[in-house]
C-alpha positions in Angstrom: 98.8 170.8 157.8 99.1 172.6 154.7 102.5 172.0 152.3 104.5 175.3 153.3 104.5 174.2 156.9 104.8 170.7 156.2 108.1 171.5 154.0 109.1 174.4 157.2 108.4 171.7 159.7 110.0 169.0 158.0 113.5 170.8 158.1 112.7 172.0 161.7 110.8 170.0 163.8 110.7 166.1 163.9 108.0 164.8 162.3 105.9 161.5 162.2 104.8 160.0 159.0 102.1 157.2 158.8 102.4 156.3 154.7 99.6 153.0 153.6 102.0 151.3 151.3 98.8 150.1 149.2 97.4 153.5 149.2 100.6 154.6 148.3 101.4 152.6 145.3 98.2 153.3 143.8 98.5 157.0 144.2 102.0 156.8 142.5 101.0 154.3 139.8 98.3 156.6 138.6 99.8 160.0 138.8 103.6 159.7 138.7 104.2 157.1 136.7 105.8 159.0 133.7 108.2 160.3 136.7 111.9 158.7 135.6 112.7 157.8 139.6 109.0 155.8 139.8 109.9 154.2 136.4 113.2 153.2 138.0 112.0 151.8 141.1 109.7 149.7 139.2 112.6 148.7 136.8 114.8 147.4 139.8 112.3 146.1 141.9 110.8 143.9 138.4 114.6 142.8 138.0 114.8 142.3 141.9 111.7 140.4 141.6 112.9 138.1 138.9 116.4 137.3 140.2 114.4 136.7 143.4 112.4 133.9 141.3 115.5 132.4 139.6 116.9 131.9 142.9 113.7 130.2 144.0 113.7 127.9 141.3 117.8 127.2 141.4 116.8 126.6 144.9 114.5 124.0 144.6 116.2 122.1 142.7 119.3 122.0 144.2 118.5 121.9 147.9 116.2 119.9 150.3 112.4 121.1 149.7 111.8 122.7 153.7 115.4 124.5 153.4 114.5 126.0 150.4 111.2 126.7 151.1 112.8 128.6 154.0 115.1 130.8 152.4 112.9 131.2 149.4 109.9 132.6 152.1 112.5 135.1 154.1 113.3 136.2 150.2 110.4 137.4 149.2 109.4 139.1 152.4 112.6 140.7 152.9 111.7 141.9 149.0 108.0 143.2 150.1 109.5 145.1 153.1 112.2 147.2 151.3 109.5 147.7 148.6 107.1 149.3 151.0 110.1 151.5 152.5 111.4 152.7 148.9 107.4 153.3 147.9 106.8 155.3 151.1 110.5 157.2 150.4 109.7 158.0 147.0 106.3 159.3 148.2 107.4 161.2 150.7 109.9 162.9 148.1 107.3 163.7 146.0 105.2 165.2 148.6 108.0 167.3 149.4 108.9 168.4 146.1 104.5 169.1 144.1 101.8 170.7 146.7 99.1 169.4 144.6 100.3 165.2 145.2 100.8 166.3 149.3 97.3 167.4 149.1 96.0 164.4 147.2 98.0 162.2 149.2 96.9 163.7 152.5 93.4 163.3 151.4 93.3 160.0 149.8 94.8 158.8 153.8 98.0 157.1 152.0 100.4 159.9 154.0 99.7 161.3 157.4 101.7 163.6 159.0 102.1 164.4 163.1 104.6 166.5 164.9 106.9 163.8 167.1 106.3 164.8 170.0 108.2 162.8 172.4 111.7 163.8 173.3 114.0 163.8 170.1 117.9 164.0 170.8 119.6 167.5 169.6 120.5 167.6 166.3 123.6 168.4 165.1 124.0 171.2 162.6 126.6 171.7 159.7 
């Protein structure tokens, strides 16, 4: 799919993306990194990251080792998920937005794009 229908389609027809969050953040940490939104999800997620540790350690020492252990664990996978969700968002923006990155994405496998083809509800339109 090339970019002009990928942008047509994406405003038309549901689409399916398949984004590797690995591939992903490679691809953006080598060519968008001077980009002020990839600069600023790295920013929150560091701070996100750190508050995350704080709490950890606050946490051990204040409550029962397997409790904390516990909420500590869901922490920092709730942290990776939302990660991989604002990568693959911020990916798929910049695919939207520079032909060259939706064709270097496309080939490098971190973004793969199908046409949904299952039944999709109407859409409303404004």
């Amino acid at each position: 799919m090339s970019h002009g229908h990928f942008t047509v389609a994406y405003e038309t027809v549901p689409l399916g993306f398949l984004i590797s969050t690995p591939k992903s953040l490679r691809i953006l940490l080598v060519h968008k990194i001077r980009e002020t939104r990839f600069q600023w999800l790295l920013f929150n997620w560091a701070c996100t990251l750190l508050a995350l540790l704080g709490a950890g350690i606050c946490g051990f020492s204040s409550m029962p080792m397997l409790l904390a252990v516990g909420v500590v664990a869901e922490g920092i996978f709730l942290f990776f998920l939302v990660l991989c969700i604002d990568a693959g968002d911020l990916l798929l923006d910049f695919a939207l937005e520079d032909e060259r990155f939706f064709e270097l994405a496309t080939r490098c496998h971190a973004l793969s794009v199908f046409e949904d083809t299952e039944f999709a509800p109407p859409q409303l339109v404004n």
